[in-house]
C-alpha positions as CSV (number, residue, x, y, z in Angstrom):
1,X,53.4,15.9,10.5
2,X,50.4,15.8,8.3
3,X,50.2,13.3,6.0
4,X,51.1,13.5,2.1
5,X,49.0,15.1,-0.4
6,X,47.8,13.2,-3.5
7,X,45.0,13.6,-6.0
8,X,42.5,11.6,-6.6
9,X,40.9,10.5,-9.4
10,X,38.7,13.6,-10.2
11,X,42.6,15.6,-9.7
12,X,41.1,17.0,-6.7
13,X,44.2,17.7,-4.3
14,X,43.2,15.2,-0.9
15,X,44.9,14.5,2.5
16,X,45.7,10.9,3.8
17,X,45.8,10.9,7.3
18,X,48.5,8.9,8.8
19,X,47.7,6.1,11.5
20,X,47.9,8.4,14.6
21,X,46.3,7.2,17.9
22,X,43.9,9.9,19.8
23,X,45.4,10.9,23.6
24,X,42.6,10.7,25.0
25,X,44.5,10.2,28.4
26,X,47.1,13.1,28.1
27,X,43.9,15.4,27.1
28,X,41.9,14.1,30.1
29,X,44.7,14.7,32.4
30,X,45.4,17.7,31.2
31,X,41.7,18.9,31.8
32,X,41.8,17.6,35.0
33,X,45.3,19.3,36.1
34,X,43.7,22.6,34.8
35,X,40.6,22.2,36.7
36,X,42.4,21.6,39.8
37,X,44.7,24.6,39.1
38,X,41.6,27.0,38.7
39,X,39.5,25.4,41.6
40,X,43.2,26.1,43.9
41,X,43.0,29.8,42.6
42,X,39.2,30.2,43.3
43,X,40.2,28.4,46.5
44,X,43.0,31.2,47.3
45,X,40.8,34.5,46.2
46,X,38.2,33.1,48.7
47,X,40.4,32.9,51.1
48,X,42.1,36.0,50.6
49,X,38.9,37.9,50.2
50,X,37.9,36.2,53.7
51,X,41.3,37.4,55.1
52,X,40.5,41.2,54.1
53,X,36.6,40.8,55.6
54,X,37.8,39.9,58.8
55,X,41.0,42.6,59.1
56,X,37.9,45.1,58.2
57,X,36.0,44.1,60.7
58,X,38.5,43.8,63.4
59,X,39.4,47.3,62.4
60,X,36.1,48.5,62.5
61,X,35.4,46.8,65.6
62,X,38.3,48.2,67.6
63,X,37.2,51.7,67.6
């Protein structure tokens, strides 16, 4: 929840930010667990591509 308004002494309307801790670990993970999930899918459409080169070829080669 963001913190409460309150002016100051010009009667400009400012923020106060409440004591909040960065997650630095949750955001790392997080990073990580998406770069693993991309590098599996790259992973898979290399494969799959590989799979379709070599049923061509096969098929190619067999007449």
């Amino acid at each position: 929840m963001p913190g409460a308004a309150t002016a100051d002494d010009a009667g400009r309307m400012t923020t106060t930010q409440p004591d909040h801790h960065e997650h630095d670990t949750s955001s790392l993970g997080a990073v990580v667990v998406s770069g693993l999930i991309l590098l599996g899918l790259v992973i898979g459409a290399a494969a799959l591509v590989a799979q379709l080169v070599g049923l061509a070829s096969w098929a190619m080669a067999t007449r």
